[in-house]
N, C-alpha and C positions, 0 to 999 in steps of 0.2 A: 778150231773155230773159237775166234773171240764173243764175248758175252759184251753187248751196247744194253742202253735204255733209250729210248722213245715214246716222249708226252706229246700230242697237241695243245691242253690236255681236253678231256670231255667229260661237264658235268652235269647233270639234271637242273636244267632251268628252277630256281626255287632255291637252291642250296646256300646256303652264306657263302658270300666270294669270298669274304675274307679268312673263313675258314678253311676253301678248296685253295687258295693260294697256299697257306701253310700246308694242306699234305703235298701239295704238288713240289714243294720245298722241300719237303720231308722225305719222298720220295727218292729227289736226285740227292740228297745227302746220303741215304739210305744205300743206295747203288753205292756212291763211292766206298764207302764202308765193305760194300760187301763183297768190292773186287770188280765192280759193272767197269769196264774200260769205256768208255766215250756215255754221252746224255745228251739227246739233242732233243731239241725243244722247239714248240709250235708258237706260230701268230695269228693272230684273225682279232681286226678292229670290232667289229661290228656284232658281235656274237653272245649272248649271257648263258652259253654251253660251251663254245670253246672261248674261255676267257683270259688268255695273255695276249694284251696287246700288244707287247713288244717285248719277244724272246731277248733282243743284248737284254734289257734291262733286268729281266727275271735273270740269267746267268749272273750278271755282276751282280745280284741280290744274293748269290752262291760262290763267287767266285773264292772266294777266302773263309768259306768254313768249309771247303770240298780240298782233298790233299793230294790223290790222284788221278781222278777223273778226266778227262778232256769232257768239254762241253762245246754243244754246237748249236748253231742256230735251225732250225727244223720247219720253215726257212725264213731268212728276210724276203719278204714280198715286194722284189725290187721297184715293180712299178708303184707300188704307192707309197715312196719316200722318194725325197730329194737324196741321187746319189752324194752328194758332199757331203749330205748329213748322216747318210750310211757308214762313208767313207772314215769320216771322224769318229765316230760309235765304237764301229772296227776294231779302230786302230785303239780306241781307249782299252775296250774291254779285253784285249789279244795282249795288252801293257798290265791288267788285272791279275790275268791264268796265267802270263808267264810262258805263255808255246802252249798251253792247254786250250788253244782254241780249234774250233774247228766252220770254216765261214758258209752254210749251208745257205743257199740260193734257190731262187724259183720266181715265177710269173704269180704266183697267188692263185689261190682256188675256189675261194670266198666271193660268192657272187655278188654278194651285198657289201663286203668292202670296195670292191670294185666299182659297187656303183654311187659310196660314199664319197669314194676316192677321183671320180670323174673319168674311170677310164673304160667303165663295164664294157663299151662299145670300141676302146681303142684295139691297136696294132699291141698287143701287151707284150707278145716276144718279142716283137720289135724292141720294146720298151724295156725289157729284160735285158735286152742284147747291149743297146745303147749307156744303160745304167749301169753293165759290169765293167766294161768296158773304159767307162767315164773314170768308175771308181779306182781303176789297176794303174790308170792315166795318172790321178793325184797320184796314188801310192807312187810312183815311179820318177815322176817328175818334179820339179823343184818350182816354187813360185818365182815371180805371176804367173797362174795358169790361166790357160785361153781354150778353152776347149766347146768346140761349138756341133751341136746334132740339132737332131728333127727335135727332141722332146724337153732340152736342156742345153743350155749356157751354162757354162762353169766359168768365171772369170777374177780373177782379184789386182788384174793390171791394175785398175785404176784409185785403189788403195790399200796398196801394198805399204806399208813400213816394217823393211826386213829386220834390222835393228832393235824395232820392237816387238817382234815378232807377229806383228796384225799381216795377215791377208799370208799366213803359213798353214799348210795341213800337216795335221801330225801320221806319224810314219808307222805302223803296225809294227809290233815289236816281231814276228816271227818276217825273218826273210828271203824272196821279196815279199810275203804276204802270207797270212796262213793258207790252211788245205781248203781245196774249194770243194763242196760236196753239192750234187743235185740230184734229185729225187724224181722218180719216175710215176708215174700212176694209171700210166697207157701200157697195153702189149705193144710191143714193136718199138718203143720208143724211139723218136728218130732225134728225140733234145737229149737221150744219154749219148749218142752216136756223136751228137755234135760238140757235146761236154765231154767226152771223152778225147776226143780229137784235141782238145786244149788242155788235156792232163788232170781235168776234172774229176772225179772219185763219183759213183754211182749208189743211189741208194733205191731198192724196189719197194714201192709202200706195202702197206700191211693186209689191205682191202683187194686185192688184188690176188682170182687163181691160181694156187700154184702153177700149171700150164701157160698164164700167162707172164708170171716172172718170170719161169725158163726161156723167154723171146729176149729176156734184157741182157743176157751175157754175148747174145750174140753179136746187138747192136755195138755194146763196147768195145767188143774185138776188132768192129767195123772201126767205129771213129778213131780208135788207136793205132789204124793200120796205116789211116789218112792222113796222122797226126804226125805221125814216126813215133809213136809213147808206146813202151810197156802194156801190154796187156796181164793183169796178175790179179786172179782170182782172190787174193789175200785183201785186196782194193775194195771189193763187191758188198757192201753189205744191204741186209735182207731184214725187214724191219716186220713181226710175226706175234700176233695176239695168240699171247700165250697166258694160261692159269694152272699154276702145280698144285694139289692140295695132298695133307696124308692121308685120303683116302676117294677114291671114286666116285663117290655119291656127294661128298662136298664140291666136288669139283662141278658134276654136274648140275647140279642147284644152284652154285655162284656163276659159271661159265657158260649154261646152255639155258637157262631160262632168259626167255623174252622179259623179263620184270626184270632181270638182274643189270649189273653195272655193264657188263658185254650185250648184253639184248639192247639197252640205253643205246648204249654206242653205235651199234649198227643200223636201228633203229632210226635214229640220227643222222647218218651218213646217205640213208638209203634213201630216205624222206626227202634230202634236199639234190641229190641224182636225179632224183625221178620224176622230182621240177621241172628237171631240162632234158628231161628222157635219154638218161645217161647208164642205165642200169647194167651194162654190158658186161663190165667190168666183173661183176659179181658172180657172172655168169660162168659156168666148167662148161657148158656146149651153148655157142652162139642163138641155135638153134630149138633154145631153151621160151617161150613164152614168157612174154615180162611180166605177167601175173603170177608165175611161180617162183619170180624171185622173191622171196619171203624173206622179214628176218631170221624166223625156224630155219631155211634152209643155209641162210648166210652163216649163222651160229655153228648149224652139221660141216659145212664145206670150208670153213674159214678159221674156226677157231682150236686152237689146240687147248687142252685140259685134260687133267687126270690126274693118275697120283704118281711119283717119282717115274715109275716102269714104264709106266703106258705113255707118258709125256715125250721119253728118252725113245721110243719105238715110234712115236707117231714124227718124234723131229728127224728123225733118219730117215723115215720115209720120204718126209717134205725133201728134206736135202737130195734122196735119190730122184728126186721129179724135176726141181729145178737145177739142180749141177751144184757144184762145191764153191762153197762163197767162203769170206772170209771172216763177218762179224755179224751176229744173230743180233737184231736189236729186236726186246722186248719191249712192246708198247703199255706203255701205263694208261690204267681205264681208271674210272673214279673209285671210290676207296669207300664203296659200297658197306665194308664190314672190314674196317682199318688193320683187324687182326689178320686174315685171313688174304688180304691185299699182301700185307709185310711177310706174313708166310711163304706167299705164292715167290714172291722177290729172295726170298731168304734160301728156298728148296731148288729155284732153278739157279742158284748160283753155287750151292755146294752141294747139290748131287744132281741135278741134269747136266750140266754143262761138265763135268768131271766125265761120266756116266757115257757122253755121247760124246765127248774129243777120245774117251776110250775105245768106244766101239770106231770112230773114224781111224784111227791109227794101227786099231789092228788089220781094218780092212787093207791097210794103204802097206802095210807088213805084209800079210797075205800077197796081196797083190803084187809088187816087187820079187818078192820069191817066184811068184810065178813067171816074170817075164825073164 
């Protein structure tokens, strides 16, 4: 199992932005350093808690002081950009990393971007659909483009000078295009089934049951089946609020309290669910009462913490509930206690993740001898 990172990021309304942008920086440096294989990165316009408005640009703010990383976008919210303007972003920032990109898509989640943005009421996967689609068009094809849907016109027939290069899209450097990743946040998902189907790469978010992440590998096996693509669990990855501390009781103070940077966070996520009486998600039995979805309860059933042992026992659990994936992404929470943030990143990169690819490998040894 590969080791990822995953920011939106999330900070306490009040804080200096220009301060949380630096750790948020600091952070995805931090990961490369330390061995994180991929970093993908959140957007939301409208927000003073999650504050990157535009994941390319925060990547290319990293692209060249990060040495092996891949970085990905976590996601573009395709509906509210103009796909040509996507398109060309793209293809710059994928010209930056060198093939260290990775082009993370989605409908948007953000109900108030949405309604910034003019479309809170539209057909939004529509809108997704017609956007990626528009977008793979330029990459592919050559000027003048003529590309005409419900929600966009793409055209440069009518000034075009090739010569001069006006009225040309530039061409992503990986090819034809880098890796496409989309994110789940439903059980059942029926947008990985159909992202899979087009050789799309699956990510389950982090807010989400274990029980109900286990629905997402099935869907994928679906759309891969439909697609003629590969199904490989190595593809899968699984995005998991994690805090390692060297001892227990730190763990639980920075990770289970409602005051702390993880209580913020969920606190935050729950509050704007419960807007639109979404709370489901959160939910281990459907049949659970929406008033005892608590942050206390989301903190007990959702987050892992502890200290090296217990972290490494509680993430093999998780693994045996939803099935074997291929890249654990750690999500980054605000940086509550900057020491003990860099700790948690430093512990689960040289002794969790060593710790629990050991115990996966012996079991997969065991097991082979057996058959």
């Amino acid at each position: 199992m590969k080791l990822g990172f995953f920011t939106m990021p999330m900070h306490p309304p009040g804080r200096d932005y220009t301060q949380t942008l630096k750790e948020d920086r600091e952070a995805v440096l931090l990961a490369d350093r330390l061995g994180y294989c991929e970093a993908f990165i959140g957007e939301h316009i409208t927000d003073v808690c999650e504050t990157i408005p535009s994941c390319l640009s925060f990547i290319a703010s990293v692209a060249h002081e990060t040495k092996h990383i891949k970085l990905g976008s976590g996601t573009v919210n395709l509906p509210n950009n103009h796909p040509a303007q996507v398109a060309a972003h793209v293809a710059m920032v994928d010209h930056m990393l060198e093939g260290r990109f990775i082009f993370g898509i989605g409908p948007g989640g953000l109900r108030s971007d949405m309604e910034a943005c003019g479309n809170l009421d539209a057909d939004r996967n529509a809108m997704f659909v017609e956007s990626i689609n528009q977008i793979l068009a330029l990459w592919a094809s050559d000027a003048p483009y003529d590309l005409k849907g419900r929600f966009w016109n793409i055209s440069t027939g009518r000034t075009l000078i090739r010569e001069a290069g006006q009225g040309v899209m530039l061409k992503p450097y990986q090819k034809p295009h880098p890796p496409i990743a989309v994110t789940a946040v439903v059980p059942y998902s029926k947008g990985l089934a159909a992202a899979a189907e087009r050789g799309w790469k699956p990510v389950s978010a982090n807010f989400l049951q274990p029980r109900w992440v286990a629905t997402h590998w099935p869907m994928v096996e679906q759309g891969c089946e439909r697609g003629g693509q590969r199904a490989d669990r190595r593809d899968w990855r699984v995005c998991k609020s994690v805090f390692v501390a060297d001892d227990d009781a730190t763990a639980r103070r920075y990770a289970k309290s409602v005051d702390g940077p993880y209580g913020f966070y969920f606190w935050n996520l729950l509050t704007k669910r419960r807007s639109t009486g979404g709370v489901e998600i959160f939910k281990h039995d459907l049949a659970l009462p929406d008033a005892a979805v608590t942050v206390e309860y989301i903190l007990d059933r959702l987050v892992i913490s502890g200290s090296v042992a217990s972290v490494v026992d509680q993430l093999l659990a998780f693994r045996e509930t939803v099935g074997d994936f291929g890249t654990l992404l750690y999500c980054g929470h605000d940086w509550a206690d900057p020491k003990l943030a860099r700790r948690s990143m430093e512990l689960m990169a040289e002794k969790v993740m060593p710790a629990v690819n050991a115990a996966i490998g012996g079991a997969s040894r065991v097991a082979g001898a057996l058959r």
